[in-house]
C-alpha positions in Angstrom: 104.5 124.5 84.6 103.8 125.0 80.7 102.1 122.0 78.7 101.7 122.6 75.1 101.1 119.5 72.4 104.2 120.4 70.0 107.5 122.3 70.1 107.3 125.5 68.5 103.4 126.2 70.5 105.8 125.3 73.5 108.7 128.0 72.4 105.9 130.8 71.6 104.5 130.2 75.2 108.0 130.6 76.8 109.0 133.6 74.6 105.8 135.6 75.9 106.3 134.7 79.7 109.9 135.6 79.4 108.9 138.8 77.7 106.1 139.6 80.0 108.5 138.9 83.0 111.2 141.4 81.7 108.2 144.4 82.0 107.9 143.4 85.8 112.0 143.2 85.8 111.7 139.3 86.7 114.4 136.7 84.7 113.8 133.1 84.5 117.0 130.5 85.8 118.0 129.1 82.8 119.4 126.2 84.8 116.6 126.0 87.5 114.2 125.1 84.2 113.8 122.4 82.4 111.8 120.7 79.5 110.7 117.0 79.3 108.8 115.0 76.3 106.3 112.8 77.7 106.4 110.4 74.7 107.1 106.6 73.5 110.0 108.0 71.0 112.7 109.6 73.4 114.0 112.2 70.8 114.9 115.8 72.9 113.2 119.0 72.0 115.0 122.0 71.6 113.3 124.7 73.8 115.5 128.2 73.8 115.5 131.2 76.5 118.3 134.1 75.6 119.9 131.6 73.0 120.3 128.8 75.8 118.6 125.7 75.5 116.4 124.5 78.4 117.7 120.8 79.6 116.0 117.8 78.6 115.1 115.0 81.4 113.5 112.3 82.2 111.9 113.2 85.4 111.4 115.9 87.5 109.5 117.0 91.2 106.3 118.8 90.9 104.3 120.1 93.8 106.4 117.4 96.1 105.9 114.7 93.0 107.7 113.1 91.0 107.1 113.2 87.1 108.1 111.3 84.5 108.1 111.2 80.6 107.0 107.4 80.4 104.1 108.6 83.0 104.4 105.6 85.8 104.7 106.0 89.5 107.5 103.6 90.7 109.9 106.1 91.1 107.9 108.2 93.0 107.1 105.1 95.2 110.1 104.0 96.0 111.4 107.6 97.0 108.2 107.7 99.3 108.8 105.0 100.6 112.7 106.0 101.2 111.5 109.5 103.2 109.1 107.3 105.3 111.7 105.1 106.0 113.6 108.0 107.5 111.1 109.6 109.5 110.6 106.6 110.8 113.9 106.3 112.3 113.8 109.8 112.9 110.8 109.2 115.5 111.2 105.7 116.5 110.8 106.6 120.2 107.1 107.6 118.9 107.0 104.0 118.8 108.1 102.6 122.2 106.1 99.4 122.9 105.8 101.3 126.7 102.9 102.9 124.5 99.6 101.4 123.5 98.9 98.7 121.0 95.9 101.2 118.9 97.9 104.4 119.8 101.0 103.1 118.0 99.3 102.2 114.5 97.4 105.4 114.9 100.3 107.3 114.9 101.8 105.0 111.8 98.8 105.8 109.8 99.1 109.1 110.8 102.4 110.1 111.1 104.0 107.3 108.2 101.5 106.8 106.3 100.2 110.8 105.5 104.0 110.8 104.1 103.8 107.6 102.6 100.9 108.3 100.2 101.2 111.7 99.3 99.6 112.4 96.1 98.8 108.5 95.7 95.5 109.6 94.3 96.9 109.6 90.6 99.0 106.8 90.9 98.5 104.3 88.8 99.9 101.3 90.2 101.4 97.7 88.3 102.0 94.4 90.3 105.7 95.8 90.8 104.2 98.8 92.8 101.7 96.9 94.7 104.0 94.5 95.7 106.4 97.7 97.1 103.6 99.0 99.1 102.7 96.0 100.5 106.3 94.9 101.5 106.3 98.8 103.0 103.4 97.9 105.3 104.9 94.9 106.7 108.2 97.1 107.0 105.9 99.5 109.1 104.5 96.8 111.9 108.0 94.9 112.2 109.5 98.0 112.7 106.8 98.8 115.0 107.0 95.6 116.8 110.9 95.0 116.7 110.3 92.1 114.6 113.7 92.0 112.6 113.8 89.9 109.5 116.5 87.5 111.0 113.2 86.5 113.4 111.9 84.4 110.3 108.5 85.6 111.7 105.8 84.9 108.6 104.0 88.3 107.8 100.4 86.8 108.9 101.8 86.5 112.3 103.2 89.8 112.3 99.5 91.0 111.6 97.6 88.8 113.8 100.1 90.5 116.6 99.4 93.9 115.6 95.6 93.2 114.7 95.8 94.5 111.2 94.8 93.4 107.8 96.2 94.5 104.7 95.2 97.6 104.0 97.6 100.1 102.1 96.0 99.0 99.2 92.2 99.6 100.0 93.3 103.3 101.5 94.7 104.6 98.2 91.5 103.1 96.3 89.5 105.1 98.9 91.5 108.3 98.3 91.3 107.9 94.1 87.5 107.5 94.6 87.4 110.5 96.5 89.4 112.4 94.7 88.0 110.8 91.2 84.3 111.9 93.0 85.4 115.3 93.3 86.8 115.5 89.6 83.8 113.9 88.0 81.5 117.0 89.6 83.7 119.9 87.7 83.5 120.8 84.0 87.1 121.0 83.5 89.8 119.4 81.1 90.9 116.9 83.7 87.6 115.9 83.6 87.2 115.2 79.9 91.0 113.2 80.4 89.6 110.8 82.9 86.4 109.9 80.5 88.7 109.3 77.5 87.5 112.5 75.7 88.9 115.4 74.5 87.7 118.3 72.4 86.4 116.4 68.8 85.5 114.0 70.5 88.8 112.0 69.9 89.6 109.2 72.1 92.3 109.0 74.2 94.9 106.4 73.1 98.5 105.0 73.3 100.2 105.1 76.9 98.4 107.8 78.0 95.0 105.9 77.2 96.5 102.8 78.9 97.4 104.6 81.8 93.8 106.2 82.0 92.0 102.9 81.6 94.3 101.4 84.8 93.1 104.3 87.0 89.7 103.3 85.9 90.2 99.7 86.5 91.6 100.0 89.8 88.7 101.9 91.0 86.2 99.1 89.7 88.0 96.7 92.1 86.4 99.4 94.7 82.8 99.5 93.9 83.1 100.5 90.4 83.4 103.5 88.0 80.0 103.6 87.0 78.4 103.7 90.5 81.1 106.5 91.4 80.2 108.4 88.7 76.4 108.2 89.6 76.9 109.0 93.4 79.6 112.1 92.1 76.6 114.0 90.0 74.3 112.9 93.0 76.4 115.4 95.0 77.2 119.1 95.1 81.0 120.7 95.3 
């Protein structure tokens, strides 16, 4: 993946790795690679390799994630929860009720869950998503319990059966202050992005800024950003 901040910086770095590529006889896929603006003003940019433009979208999987140029996660939620949904019935025997109660949701948190939240460490959520995730967790413990939706069985009662509490919520706040620990003890760029600073001390702003300052606020619901940065530099990598 190349990030650059205009066009022609973006065409100068593709025109030296295609270059340096040739000298170890390697060609890039012209239709394997594509380019996408992540900007408020959806106007393409004309990227060229051998006089053929690169394809402009709007989204595209990275490292098992998807991206997209307006920089929320819903589609990558909802095509989570879409694979879970088929492992699920994939391994549905996993969840006999011959089985035990704890050894059951053990192996959905293990098994669903692990597929579930992949990479949910960056996401910054919006009602719309939490409400997805929630409605996936009750999905998870009627499915587990062969509780079908024609029961009209109210979701407390599902989770007083199973012995659960809401929870999908608090596990990705976990993993961002984890992950957001482990950030704030490097000196790196991603760093200086999550503090709202880049080089000149310039302030991030506009969507991006917005999205920043959600990530931030959903880990002050946690215990707060403050005392996370405190125990972070209180720690070693």
């Amino acid at each position: 993946m190349l990030l650059a901040k205009e066009e022609k910086v973006l065409q100068d770095m593709i025109d030296k790795l295609t270059e340096i590529g040739r000298c170890y006889g390697m060609q890039m896929n012209v239709e394997k690679t594509k380019v996408m603006r992540i900007s408020t003003q959806p106007f393409p940019v004309k990227i060229m390799i051998d006089q053929k433009q690169l394809e402009n979208v709007e989204s595209f999987k990275y490292l098992g994630s998807i991206l997209t140029n307006y920089g929320r996660c819903t589609c990558e939620i909802k095509c989570r929860i879409a694979m879970v949904k088929a492992a699920f019935n994939k391994k549905r025997t996993l969840f006999t009720s011959t089985l035990d109660l704890e050894l059951r949701k053990k192996l959905v948190k293990c098994y669903i869950w692990s597929i579930a939240l992949y990479g949910a460490e960056t996401w910054t959520l919006r009602a719309v998503d939490q409400k997805h995730l929630e409605s996936f967790e009750m999905w998870c413990w009627r499915r587990m319990e062969k509780i079908s939706w024609t029961d009209y069985v109210r979701n407390e009662e599902v989770l007083l059966r199973v012995k659960e509490q809401r929870n999908i919520l608090h596990e990705i706040r976990k993993r961002k202050a984890n992950w957001m620990g482990h950030i704030l003890r490097r000196n790196c760029l991603l760093q200086r992005v999550i503090k709202g600073k880049i080089q000149g001390g310039i302030e991030v702003t506009g969507r991006q800024g917005i999205i920043r300052r959600k990530l931030l606020d959903d880990l002050k619901k946690r215990r707060g950003y403050s005392h996370l940065e405190e125990e972070a530099l209180d720690r070693s990598m």
